[in-house]
MARGU-749248 format. One record per residue (C-alpha): residue in one letter; x, y, z. Coordinates in pm, whole numbers, plus 32768, in hexadecimal, padded with zeros to 4 digits. Example, Ala and Ser with C-alpha at 12.3 -4.5 7.8 and 13.67 -1.06 7.14 Angstrom:
residues 2
A84CE7E3E830C S85577F9682CA 
//
This chain:
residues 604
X800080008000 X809681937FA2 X803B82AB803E X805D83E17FC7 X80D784FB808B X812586648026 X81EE85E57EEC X8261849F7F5B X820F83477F42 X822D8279809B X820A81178009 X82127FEC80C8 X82AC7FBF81E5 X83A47F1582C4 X84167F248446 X83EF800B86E8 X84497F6387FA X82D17F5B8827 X82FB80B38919 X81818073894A X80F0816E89D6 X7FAD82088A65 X7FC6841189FC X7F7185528AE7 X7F1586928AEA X7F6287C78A1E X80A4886B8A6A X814189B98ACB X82478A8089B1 X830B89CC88FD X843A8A71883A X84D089C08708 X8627899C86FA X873E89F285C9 X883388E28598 X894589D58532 X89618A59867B X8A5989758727 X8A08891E888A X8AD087FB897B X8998872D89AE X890B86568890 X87B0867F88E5 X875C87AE8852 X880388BE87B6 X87AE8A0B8866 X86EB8A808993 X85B68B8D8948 X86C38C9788C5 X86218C138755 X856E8D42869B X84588C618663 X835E8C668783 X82428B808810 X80EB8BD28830 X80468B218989 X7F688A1088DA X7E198A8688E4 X7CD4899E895D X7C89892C87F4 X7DDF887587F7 X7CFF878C88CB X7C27875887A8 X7C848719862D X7CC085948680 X7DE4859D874D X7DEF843487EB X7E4885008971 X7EBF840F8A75 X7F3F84448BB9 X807583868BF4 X80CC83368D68 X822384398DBF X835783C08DDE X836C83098EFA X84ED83328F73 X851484C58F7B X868285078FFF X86B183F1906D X87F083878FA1 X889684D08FAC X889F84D49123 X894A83869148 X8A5583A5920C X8B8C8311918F X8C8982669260 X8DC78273917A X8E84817D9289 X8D8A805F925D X8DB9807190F4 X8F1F805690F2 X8F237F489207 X8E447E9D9137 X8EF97EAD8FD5 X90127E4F908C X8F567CF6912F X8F0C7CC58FD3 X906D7CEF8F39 X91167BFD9029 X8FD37AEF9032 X8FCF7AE78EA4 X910B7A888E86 X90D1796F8F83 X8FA878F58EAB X906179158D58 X915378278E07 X902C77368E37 X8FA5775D8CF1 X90C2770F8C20 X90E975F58D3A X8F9D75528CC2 X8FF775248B99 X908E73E28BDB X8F3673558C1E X8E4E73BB8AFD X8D12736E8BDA X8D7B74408D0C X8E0475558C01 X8CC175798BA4 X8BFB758A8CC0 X8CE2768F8D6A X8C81774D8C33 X8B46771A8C4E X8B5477B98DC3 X8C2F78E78D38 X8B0C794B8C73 X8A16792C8D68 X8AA779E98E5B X8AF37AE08D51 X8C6D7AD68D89 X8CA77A408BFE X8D0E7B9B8B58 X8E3F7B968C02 X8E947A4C8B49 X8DF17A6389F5 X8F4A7A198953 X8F8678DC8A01 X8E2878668A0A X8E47789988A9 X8F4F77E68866 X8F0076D4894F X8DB4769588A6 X8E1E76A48749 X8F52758F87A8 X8E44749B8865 X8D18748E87A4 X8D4D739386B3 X8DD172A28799 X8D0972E788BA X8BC8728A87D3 X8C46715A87AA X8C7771328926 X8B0F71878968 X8A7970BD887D X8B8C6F7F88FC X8B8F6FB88A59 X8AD66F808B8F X8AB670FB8C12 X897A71438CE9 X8860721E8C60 X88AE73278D32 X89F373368C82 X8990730D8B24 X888F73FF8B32 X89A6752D8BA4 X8A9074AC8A8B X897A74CB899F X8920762A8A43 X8A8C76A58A35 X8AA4767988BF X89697700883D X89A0782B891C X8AE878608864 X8A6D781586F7 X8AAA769D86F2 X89CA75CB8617 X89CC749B8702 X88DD738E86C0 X87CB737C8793 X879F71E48766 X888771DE8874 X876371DA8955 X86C570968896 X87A26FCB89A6 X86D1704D8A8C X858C6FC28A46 X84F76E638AA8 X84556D6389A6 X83056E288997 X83A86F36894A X83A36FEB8A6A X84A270C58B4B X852770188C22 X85A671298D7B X85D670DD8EB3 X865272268F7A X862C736A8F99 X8763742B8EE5 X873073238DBE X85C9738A8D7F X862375168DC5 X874B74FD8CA7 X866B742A8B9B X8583754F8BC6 X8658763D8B96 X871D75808A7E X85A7756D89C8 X85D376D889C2 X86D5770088C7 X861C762987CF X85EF76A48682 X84CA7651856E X84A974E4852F X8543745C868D X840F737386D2 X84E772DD8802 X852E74238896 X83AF748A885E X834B73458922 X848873818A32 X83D674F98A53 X826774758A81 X82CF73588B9E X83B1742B8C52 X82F6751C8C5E X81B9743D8CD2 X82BB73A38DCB X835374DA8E73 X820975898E83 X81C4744F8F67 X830174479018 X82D57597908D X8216753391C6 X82EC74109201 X845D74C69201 X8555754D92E4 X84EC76E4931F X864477309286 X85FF764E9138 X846276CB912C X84C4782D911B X85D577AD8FE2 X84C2770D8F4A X83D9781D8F38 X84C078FC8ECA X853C78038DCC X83C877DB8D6E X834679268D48 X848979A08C7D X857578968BF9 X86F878DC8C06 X872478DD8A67 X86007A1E8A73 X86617AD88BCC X87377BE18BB2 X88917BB18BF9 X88D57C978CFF X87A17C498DBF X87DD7AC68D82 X893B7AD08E20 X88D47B928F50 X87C07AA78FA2 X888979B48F44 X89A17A309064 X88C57A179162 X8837788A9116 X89A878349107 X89FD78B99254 X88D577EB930B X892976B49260 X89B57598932B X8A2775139200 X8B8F747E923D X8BC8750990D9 X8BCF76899148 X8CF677419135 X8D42782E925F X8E3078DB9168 X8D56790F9061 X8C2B797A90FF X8D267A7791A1 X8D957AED9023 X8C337B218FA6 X8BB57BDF90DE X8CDA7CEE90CB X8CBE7CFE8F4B X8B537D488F60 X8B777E519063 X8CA77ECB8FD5 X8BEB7EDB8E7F X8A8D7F688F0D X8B4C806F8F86 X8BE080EF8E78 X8A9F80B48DCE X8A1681E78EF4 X8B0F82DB8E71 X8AC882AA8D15 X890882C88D6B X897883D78E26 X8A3784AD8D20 X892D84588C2E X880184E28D44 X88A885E78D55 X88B6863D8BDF X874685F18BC5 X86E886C88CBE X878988168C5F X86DE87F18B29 X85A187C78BE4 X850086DA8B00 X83F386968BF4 X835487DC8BC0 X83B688358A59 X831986F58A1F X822786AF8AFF X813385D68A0C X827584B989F5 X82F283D28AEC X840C844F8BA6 X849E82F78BD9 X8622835B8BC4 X867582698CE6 X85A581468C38 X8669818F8AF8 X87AC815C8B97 X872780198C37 X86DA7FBE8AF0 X881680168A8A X88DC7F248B80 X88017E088B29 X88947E2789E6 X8A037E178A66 X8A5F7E7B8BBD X8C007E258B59 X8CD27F528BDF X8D567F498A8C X8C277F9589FF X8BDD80D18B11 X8BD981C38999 X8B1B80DA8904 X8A1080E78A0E X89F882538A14 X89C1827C88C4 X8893817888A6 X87CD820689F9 X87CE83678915 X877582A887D5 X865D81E88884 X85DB83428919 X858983A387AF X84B482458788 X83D182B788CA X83D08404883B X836083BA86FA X827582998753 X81C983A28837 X81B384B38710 X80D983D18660 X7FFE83268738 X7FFF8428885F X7FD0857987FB X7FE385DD8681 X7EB585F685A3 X7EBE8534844D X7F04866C836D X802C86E08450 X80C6857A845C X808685A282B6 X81AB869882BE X827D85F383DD X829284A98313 X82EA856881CF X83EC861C82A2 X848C84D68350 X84C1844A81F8 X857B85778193 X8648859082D2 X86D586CD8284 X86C187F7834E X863688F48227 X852C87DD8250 X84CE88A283B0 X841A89BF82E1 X832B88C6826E X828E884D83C2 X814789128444 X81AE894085A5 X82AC89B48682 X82A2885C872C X82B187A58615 X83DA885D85C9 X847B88228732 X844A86C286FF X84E486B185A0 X860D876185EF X863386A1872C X8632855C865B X871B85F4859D X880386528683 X886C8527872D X889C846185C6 X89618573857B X8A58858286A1 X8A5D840A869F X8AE783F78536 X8BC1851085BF X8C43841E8692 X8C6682F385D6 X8CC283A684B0 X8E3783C18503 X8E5E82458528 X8DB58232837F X8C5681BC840B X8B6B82A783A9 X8ABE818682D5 X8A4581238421 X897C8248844E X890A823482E6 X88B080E682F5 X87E18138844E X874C827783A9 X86A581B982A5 X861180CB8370 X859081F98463 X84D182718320 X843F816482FD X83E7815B845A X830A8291840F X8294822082D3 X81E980FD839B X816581C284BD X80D582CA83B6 X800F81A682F5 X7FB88169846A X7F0582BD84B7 X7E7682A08342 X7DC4818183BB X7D22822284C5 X7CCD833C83E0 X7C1E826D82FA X7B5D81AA83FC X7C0B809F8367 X7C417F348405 X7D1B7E5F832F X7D327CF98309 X7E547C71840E X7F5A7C158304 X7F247D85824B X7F577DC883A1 X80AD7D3D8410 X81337DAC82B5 X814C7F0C834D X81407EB584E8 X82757DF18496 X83387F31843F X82897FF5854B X832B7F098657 X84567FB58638 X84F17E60865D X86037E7E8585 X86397FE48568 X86827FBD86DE X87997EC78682 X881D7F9B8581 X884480C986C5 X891C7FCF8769 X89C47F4E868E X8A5280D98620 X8B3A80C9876C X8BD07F748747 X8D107F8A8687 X8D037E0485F7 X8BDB7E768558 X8C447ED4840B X8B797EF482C0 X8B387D95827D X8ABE7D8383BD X89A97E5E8363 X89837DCF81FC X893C7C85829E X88417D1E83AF X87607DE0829B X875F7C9781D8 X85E67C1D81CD X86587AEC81A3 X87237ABB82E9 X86447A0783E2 X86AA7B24850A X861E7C528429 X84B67BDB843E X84CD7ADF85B5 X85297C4D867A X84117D2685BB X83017BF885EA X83707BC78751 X83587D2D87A4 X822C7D6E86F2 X816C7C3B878F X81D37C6288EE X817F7DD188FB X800C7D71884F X7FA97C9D8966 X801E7D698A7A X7F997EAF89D1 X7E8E7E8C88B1 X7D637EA689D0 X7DC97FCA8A44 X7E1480738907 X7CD97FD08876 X7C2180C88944 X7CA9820E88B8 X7C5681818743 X7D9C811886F0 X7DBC7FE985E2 X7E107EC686C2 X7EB97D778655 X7DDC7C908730 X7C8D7D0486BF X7D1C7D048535 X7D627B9A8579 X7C297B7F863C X7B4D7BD784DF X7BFC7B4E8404 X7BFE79D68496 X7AB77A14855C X7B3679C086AE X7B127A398819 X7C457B358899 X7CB37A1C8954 X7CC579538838 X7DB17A658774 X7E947A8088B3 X7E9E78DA889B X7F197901873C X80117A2F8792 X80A5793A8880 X8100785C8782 X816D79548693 X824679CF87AC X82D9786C87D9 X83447836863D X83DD799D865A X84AE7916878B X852D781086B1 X857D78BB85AE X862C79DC8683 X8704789286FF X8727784B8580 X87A07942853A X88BA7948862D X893C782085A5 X8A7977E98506 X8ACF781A83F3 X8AA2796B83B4 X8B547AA3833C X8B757B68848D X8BDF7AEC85CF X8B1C7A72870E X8B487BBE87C5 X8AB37C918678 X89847B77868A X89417B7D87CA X88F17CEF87D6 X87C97C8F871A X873B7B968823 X87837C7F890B X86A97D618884 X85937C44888F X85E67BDB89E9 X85B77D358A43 X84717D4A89BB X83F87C418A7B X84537CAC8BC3 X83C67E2A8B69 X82767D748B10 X82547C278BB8 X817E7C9D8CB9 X814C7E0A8C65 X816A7F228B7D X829E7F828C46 X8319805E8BA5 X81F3813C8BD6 X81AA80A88D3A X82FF80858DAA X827880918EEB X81C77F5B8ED6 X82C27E6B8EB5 X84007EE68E0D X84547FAB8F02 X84D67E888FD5 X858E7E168EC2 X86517FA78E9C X868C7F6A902E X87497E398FEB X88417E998EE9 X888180118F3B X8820803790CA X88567F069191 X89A17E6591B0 X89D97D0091F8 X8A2A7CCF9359 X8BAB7C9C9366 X8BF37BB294A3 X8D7C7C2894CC 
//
């Protein structure tokens, strides 16, 4: 389907992290900016010294179809730039961690005389989020291994418990290992055969790195999941708790840095002879050590935000500048990647920003001209727009891709920007055929409908934000992300779009916006819990294919792929039981609390 608008043709469309959102009331003056007038922060360009001045919006901008909604305020105020920081405890830290890593290198390398034990101290280096400081070795170790270490898993006599972390360990890295390893494992009906509790956990979450066409890992998923639901009850308090967790979020879709400090804390209270005093010592310092640099870096950026005063230039968008740097570190929380970080918490501030121009405030004939103006991205495009907010949020938008290219620029990326631009245009080329809907009173059928919901995700343009601070991500990198044919380019759009539909489309149903479930709902004739049934399982092929698509081989490495399930596991855990984003207060809040305000009890 085209659209015309003012002179240009927005054809079909494309690629938001699902920002969902809820819009609010008209706003005070609002000043738009020139981009010519250099300024330190990337925000904006200018403060209210512009010749051009606002008019206070009058009662009819109330009226002429603006979709108003009042979005709750942000819920954290100054909170993160009054935290105090205690310099001491971060350099008694680092320095834990300096003289403990080397101690665990020593082990590492140590284990590699035993290919099963090499793996399974791995396997605990990633989950208690201590891996990045091997990548090399694991690397290395993994590539020399798997061949014959297949051979020892299909040959040898290794518990389930065992097999199922192997297999774990080398999907989670890229490894195509076969999943008929777990055929040894069934009796003569066909049936699993488990007798304990860490066996059944790690067939579970083995099931979860099963791609399209697994049938043995779809049956391992359905009767552990049957059997822990059961077990529940029947458990140890310390192993219950695991299982719910495990249940409500597997390990292959949490978040990494949420994963590894929940993780920290089951490893502590386990009375497992297996636990390692030193290593649970290791991943305790390194996550303080890291959360608090984390602090400084939400604080710097807080601060930024709020001498712009967003909030009230604003005041129809989310001011979620502390959720976009959450977001940011569930994307890569590496001290390496601190730059990298920064740079996609600004980026994903233009995502709310724009999601909320279109379905929060603007009228259809005002988002006419900001559409035609977003595929120009060019500042003499500014002119064009109706309004002096408009304008304010164009010139924001451009801003920070401008200062970002600034910045990666030197290094001869600025194809990542280009390559991030174009998907961001498409971005608004989907929300516009979005509002047009709504204009038209129209309902379209649910596939005419995913054509364009797809792009307005924001699933992969999100990947292409954080990809623009990684240095390993070079052009071919973003060739192969762009590629409709790579199995990641439409799993991360799908899974954001469906997960933020069934937490959402009820809501948003209600202020007349086209909603996925009740498309689905007329064109197959069910009930709404019916569509959300069938979301489910369109959630569950997308998983598969996201773990597809992280497969080797492939032309980028594991650390460029895994940005993009990232980006998926992210969405779950913004929308699993909540619009958080919107509500942070609801339940993501806790999860903010856990990475970037309470440490992990330290015992020496």
């Amino acid at each position: 389907m085209a659209v015309q608008v003012q002179g240009s043709v927005l054809g079909n469309t494309n690629i938001l992290l699902c920002l969902s959102k809820a819009p609010s009331p008209p706003f005070p003056m609002l000043i738009p900016l020139r981009l010519h007038k250099a300024k330190r922060c990337c925000f904006v360009a200018a403060h209210s010294t512009s010749s051009t001045k606002a008019e206070p919006l009058s009662s009819n901008h109330r009226e002429s179809g603006r979709p108003l909604v009042n979005f709750p305020p942000d819920i954290w105020g100054d909170r993160f730039l009054t935290l105090s920081f205690d310099i001491s405890e971060l350099d008694r830290c680092s320095t834990q961690v300096e003289v403990l890593k080397e101690t665990v290198k020593d082990m590492l390398m140590a284990s590699t005389t035993d290919p099963l034990q090499n793996i399974l101290l791995i396997n605990c280096l990633c989950r208690l989020g201590v891996s990045h400081h091997f990548e090399i070795e694991i690397e290395q170790q993994l590539t020399h291994c798997f061949d014959t270490l297949s051979q020892l898993i299909h040959n040898s006599d290794n518990n389930l418990h065992d097999i199922a972390i192997m297999f774990q360990v080398f999907r989670s890295h890229g490894y195509n290992i076969s999943s008929d390893i777990f055929n040894k494992f069934k009796d003569g009906d066909g049936e699993f055969k488990v007798s304990d509790t860490k066996g059944m956990i790690s067939l579970y979450e083995a099931s979860q790195f099963r791609i399209n066409g697994e049938l043995i890992l779809d049956e391992a998923c359905t009767f552990t999941t049957s059997q822990l639901k059961s077990m529940v009850s029947q458990t140890s308090t310390h192993y219950a708790q695991y299982i719910e967790n495990a249940l409500y979020c597997p390990y292959q879709r949490g978040v990494p840095r949420l994963e590894a400090r929940q993780y920290i804390c089951f490893y502590e209270k386990d009375d497992d002879e297996a636990r390692n005093e030193t290593l649970l010592k290791f991943a305790k310092h390194d996550f303080n050590r890291i959360q608090m640099m984390l602090q400084q870096e939400l604080s710097n950026l807080c601060s930024e935000w709020k001498e712009e005063n967003m909030e009230s230039r604003l005041p129809y968008a989310r001011n979620r500048i502390v959720e976009c740097f959450f977001s940011a570190i569930a994307i890569y929380f590496e001290p390496c990647y601190a730059r990298a970080c920064n740079i996609y918490a600004k980026l994903l501030s233009t995502l709310v920003l724009i999601d909320d121009t279109y379905d929060a405030y603007n009228t259809y004939e005002e988002l006419q001209y900001f559409t035609d103006a977003i595929q120009r991205f060019d500042i003499d495009a500014i002119d064009d727009l109706p309004t002096n907010y408009l304008k304010l949020v164009y010139e924001t938008i451009l801003n920070i891709h401008n200062q970002v290219k600034d910045k990666v620029e030197k290094e001869g990326r600025s194809y990542a920007v280009s390559y991030t631009i174009n998907e961001f245009k498409k971005l608004a080329e989907a929300c516009f055929v979005e509002r047009r809907w709504v204009h038209r009173s129209y309902v379209p059928t649910f596939d005419e409908y995913m054509d364009t919901a797809m792009a307005s995700s924001a699933g992969l343009v999100s990947v292409c934000q954080a990809l623009i601070g990684m240095e390993e991500a070079d052009e071919t990198a973003y060739q192969w992300l762009i590629n409709t044919d790579n199995k990641l380019h439409k799993a991360v759009n799908k899974i954001a779009r469906l997960y933020d539909d069934i937490t959402t489309n009820e809501d948003e149903e209600k202020r007349g916006l086209v909603c996925g479930t009740s498309c689905y709902m007329k064109q197959y004739s069910v009930t709404r819990q019916e569509a959300v049934e069938a979301y489910r399982e369109m959630i569950e092929v997308a998983w598969k294919d996201m773990n597809e698509g992280c497969l080797k081989p492939m032309p980028v490495s594991n650390k460029i792929a895994v940005r993009a399930l990232n980006v998926a596991r992210l969405v779950l855990v913004l929308y699993k039981k909540d619009d958080g984003f919107t509500r942070p207060e609801l339940s993501l809040k806790d999860a903010i609390a856990k990475l970037l305000i309470h440490p992990i009890p330290l015992c020496d």
